[in-house]
C-alpha positions, 0 to 999 in steps of 0.5 A: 487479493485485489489492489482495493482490497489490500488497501483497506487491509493495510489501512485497518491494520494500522487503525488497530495499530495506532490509538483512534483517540490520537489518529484519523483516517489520512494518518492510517492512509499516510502510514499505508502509503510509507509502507507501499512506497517502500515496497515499490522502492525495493521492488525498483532497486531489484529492477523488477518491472512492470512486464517481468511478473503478474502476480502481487509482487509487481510494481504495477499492482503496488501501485494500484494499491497506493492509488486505491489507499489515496481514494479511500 
């Protein structure tokens, strides 16, 4: 999945999630950034780094997720 695409996954999740009449896009996009922060917290703690892995669990594809979320 690319990192646009795993943005608009995590960001129509949370718009099932949370109740349309209470909420707007920048809450679903707000709540989508906390969680890929998160993501790229643990991945940091872990010492993962940007040369260790190609594949989606790499901080640098998390980060292109948070960058595609932000352009939504």
């Amino acid at each position: 999945m690319t990192p646009k695409e795993k943005a608009f996954e995590l960001v129509a999740k949370h718009s099932r999630i949370l109740p349309m009449n209470q909420t707007t896009l920048l809450d679903h996009k707000n709540c989508s950034l906390i969680a890929v922060d998160e993501i790229i917290d643990i991945l940091e703690d872990e010492g993962i780094t940007f040369a260790e892995y190609h594949d989606k669990t790499t901080i640098e594809y998390w980060l292109e997720v948070k960058q595609e979320i932000e352009a939504l």
